[in-house]
SEVEXDREN-767161 format. One line per 5 residues: their letters; for each residue x, y, z of C-alpha. Coordinates in steps of 0.1 Angstrom, whole numbers. Layout:
a	X:Y:Z; ...
end
This chain:
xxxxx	970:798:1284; 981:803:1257; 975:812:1222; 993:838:1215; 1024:846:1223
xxxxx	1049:875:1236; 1078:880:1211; 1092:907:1180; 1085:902:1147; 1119:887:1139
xxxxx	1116:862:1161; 1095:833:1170; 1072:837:1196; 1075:825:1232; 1052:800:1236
xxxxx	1049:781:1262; 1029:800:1297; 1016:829:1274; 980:845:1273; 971:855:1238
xxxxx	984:891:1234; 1010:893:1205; 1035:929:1213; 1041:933:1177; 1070:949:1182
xxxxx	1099:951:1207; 1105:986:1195; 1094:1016:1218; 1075:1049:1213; 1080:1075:1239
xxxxx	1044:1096:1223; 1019:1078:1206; 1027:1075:1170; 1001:1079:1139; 993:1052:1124
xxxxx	1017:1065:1092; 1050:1066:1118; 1041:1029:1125; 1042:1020:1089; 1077:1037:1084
xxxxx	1092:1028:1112; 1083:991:1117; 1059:986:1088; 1035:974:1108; 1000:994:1111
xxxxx	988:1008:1143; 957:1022:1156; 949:1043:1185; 919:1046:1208; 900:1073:1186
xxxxx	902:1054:1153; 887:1023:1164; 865:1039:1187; 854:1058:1150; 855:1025:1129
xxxxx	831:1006:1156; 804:1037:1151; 807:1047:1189; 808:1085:1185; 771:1086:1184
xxxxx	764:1065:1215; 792:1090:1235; 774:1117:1225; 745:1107:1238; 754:1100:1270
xxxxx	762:1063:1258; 795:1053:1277; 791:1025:1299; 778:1045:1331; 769:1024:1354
xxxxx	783:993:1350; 818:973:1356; 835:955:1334; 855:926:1351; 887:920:1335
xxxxx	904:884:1344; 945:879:1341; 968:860:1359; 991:882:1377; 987:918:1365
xxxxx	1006:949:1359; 1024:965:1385; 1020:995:1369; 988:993:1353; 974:1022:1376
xxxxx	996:1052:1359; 996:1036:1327; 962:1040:1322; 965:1076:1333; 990:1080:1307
xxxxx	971:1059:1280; 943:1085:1290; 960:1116:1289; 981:1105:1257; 942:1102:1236
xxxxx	926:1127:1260; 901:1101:1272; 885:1102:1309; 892:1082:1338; 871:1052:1346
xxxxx	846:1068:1378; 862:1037:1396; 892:1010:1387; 895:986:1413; 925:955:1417
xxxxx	911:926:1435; 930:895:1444; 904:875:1455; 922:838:1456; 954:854:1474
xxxxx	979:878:1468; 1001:873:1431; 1038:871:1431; 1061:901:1433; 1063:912:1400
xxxxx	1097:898:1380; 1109:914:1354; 1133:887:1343; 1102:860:1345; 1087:858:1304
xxxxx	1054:847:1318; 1048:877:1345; 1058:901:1320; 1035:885:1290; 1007:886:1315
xxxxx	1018:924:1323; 1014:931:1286; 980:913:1285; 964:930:1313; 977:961:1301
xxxxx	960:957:1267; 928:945:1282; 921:976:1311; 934:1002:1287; 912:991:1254
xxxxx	874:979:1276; 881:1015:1289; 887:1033:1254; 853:1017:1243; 832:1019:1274
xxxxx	852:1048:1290; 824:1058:1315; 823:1023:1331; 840:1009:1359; 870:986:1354
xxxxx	875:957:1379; 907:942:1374; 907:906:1386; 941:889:1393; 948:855:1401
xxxxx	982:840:1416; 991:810:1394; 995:816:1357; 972:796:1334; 981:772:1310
xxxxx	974:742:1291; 949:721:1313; 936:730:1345; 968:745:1354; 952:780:1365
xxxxx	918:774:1359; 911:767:1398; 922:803:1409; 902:817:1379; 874:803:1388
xxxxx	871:810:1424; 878:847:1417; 852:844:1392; 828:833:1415; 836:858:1442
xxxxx	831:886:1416; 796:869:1411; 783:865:1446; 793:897:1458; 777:915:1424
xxxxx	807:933:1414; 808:932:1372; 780:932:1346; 808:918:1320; 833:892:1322
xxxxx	861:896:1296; 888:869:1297; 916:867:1272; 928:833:1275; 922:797:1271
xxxxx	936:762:1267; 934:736:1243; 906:713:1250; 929:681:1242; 952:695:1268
xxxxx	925:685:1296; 928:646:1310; 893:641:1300; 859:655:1296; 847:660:1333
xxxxx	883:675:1343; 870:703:1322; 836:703:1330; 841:705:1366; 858:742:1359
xxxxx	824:756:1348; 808:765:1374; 815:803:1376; 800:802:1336; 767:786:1350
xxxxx	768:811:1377; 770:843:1356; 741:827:1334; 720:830:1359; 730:860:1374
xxxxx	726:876:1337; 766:884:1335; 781:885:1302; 808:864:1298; 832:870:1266
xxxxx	867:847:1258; 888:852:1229; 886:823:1206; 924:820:1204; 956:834:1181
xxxxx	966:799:1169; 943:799:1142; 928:759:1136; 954:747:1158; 966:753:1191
xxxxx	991:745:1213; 1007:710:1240; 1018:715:1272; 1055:720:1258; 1045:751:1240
xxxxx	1041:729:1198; 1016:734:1180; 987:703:1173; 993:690:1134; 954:690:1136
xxxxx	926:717:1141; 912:716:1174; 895:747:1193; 899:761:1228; 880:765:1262
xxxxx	865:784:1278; 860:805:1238; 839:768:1231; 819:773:1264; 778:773:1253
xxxxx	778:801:1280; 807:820:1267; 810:843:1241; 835:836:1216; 851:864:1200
xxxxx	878:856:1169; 901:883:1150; 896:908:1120; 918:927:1101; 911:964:1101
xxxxx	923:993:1071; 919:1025:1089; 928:1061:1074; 939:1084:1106; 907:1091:1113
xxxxx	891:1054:1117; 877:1053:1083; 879:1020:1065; 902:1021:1034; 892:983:1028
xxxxx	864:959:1045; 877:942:1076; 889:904:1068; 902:878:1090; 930:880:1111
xxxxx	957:861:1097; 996:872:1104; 1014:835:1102; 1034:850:1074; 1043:882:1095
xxxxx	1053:863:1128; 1067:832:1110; 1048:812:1135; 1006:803:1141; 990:840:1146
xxxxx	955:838:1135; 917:841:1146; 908:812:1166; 882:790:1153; 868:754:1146
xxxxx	845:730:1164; 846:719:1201; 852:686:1213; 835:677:1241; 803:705:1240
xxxxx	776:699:1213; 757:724:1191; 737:748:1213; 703:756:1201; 713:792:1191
xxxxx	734:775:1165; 706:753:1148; 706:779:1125; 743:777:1113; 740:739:1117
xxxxx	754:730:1081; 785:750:1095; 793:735:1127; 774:702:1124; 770:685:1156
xxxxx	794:704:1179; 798:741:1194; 815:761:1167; 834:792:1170; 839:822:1173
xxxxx	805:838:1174; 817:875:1166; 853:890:1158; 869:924:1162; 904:937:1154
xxxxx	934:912:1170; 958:918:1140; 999:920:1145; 996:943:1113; 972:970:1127
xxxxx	977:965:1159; 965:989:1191; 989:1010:1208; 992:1002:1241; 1014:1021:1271
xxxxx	1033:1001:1292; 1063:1012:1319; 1068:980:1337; 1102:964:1341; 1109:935:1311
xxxxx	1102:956:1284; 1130:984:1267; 1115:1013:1284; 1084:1029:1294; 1064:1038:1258
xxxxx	1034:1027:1240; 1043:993:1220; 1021:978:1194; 999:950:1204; 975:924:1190
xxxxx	956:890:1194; 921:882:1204; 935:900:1239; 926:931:1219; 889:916:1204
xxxxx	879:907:1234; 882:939:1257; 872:961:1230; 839:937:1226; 835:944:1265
xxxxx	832:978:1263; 805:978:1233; 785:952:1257; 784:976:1289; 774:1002:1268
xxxxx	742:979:1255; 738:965:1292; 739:1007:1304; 708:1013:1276; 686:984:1280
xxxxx	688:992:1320; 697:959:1330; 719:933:1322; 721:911:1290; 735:882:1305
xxxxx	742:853:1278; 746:873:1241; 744:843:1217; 709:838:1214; 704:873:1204
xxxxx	734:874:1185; 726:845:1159; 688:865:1158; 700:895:1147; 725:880:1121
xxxxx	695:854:1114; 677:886:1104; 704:908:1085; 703:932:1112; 726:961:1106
xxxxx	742:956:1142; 763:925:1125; 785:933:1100; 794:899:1078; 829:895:1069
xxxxx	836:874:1035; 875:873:1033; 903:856:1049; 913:829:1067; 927:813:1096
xxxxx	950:785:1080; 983:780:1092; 1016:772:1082; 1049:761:1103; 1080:743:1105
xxxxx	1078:719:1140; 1106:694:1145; 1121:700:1113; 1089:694:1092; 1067:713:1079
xxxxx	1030:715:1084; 999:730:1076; 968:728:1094; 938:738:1071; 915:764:1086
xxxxx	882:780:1075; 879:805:1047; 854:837:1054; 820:832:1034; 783:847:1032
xxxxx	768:843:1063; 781:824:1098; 818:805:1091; 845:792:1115; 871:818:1112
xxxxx	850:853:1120; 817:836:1134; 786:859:1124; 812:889:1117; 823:919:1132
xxxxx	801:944:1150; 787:980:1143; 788:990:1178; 757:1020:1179; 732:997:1160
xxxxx	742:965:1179; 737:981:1214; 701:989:1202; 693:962:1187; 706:944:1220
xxxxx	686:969:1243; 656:960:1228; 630:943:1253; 629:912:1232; 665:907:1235
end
């Protein structure tokens, strides 16, 4: 489930049966607005296709043929869209990008509900699944997209994890995707105990030895999470599957973009708690029940004992969020609408790994080991971020609370991980035989 949540800026956010996509705004564009009409209208910053696309040095991997060909990137919701088909063709059109060569819908653990516009949770996973097919396809827009639904919405717990799982596992024996992207999770105090949660990995072990990639947002919660009754822990704790060993984790940045995807400022870390007057920050903190992989011995004065997270972070934030089109029934009207959250980090991080797993000419399978290499070595493909935060403040039951995060520093920390990502000299640097 669950850590972001649905709602407008003026109000709190839904929180209880949500994946973590946060629509910024309730207010609708019928053409895609520059990231200047966002600012006056809503005063919120919003980014299109192109400039991140430009900020995550793509242009010279399209150019060269660079795109993702070849390979499927599996995107996992609960639900769906039931218009996700002509949105993306509208999402394309609107920023003149191609069509996938193939975008599939499977169901593969039975059919999902008729769609209910008057249901929070179908229409939160509508926006989610929206955000995560349109922006793996702006990054990797020569690959496949295989669009996974399941038919019981996860939440805290195992509730949903089953059906995930067992679509997972289809998409792996049948050798259908080359990336996993997955843009939820749930708090890993939420589970009755350790093997409850252990017993769900088994499509993660899978995909390691089939050499799949396997990303999960590291949550929009910041250092705390979320109950089964939709409050917030007074206490950090971190989120699974983002604190999988086998998954990649990928937290939130902050992005400053002039029209044409330059930066204005360095990318920090994705903290809008003050903007949504609720927890909306990059996930991040140590697991509970998984201890420090070896690829982390190097950050070990970090994360101690225990798994930490995130490992990398791209753009989730509420102010500089992605434009997304949307036309299903729930929302004001068909238009694009502003979204963020680690829903965004994640696809977009997708796309920059199909495009590596198209130029080494196989698949990468598990990224971490190479990932804490290159940063290890200051390689140009890892981009360090030094500012920000993911502390958060809110009022619960009539107190307030804050739950200390992590502050950005030199080198690996607990709210961005190793950094963000320079996406032409990470997918060499990935493509090269030793990785």
């Amino acid at each position: 489930m669950a850590f972001g949540a649905v709602g407008t800026v003026a109000s709190a956010p839904v929180a209880v049966a949500t994946p973590f996509a946060h629509l910024s705004s309730n207010v609708p564009f019928a053409k895609a607005p520059t990231t200047a009409q966002c600012v006056a209208d809503i005063g919120l910053a919003c980014y299109s296709p192109i400039q991140y696309q430009a900020a995550y040095d793509m242009n010279s991997l399209y150019a060269n043929g660079d795109t993702g060909a070849g390979k499927t990137i599996v995107i996992v919701d609960s639900y769906g869209s039931p218009t996700i088909g002509s949105d993306l063709k509208t999402f394309d059109h609107a920023f003149k990008l191609p069509a996938p060569p193939s975008f599939v819908i499977l169901q593969p653990d039975g059919p999902v509900p008729p769609f209910d516009p008057t249901n929070a949770t179908m229409v939160n996973w509508a926006v989610e699944t929206s955000l995560d097919v349109e922006y793996s396809h702006s990054m990797a827009p020569g690959a496949n997209i295989l669009l996974v639904e399941t038919p019981v919405a996860e939440t805290e717990g195992v509730v949903g994890f089953p059906q995930i799982v067992a679509a997972e596992k289809y998409v792996l024996e049948h050798h259908l995707g080359d990336v996993i992207s997955q843009s939820f999770g749930a708090t890993e105090e939420t589970f009755r105990s350790e093997q409850a949660l252990m017993d769900l990995r088994g499509a993660y072990i899978e995909a390691a030895a089939d050499h799949v990639s396997v990303l999960a947002g590291s949550g929009d919660n910041g250092s705390t999470n979320q109950h089964f009754n939709g409050t917030f822990f007074t206490h950090r704790v971190d989120s699974w599957p983002s604190s999988d060993p086998l998954v990649t984790s990928v937290g939130g940045t902050q992005l400053h973009l002039n029209r044409a995807g330059q930066r204005l400022l360095p990318d920090n870390v994705w903290n809008d708690t003050n903007v949504l007057g609720s927890p909306a920050a990059s996930g991040g903190g140590v697991s509970e029940f998984f201890s420090r992989p070896s690829y982390q011995n190097g950050v070990e004065s970090t994360v101690g004992q225990w798994r930490g997270t995130p490992d990398v972070s791209l753009s989730a934030a509420v102010d500089g969020s992605a434009l997304v089109y949307m036309s299903f029934g729930g929302l004001p009207g068909p238009a694009f609408y502003l979204v963020g959250g680690t829903s965004e980090a994640t696809p977009l991080f997708a796309g920059i790994v199909a495009i590596a797993d198209q130029v080494a000419g196989h698949d990468l399978g598990l990224l971490n080991p190479a990932l804490y290499s290159l940063a290890a070595s200051n390689a140009p493909g890892i981009v360090d971020i030094t500012t920000g935060n993911n502390t958060v403040t809110f009022t619960q039951n009539g107190n307030l609370y804050t739950v200390p995060g992590f502050a950005a520093v030199t080198g690996y920390d607990l709210a961005s991980g190793l950094g963000t990502v320079d996406g032409a000299n990470l997918v060499a640097e990935l493509a090269q035989p030793n990785h």
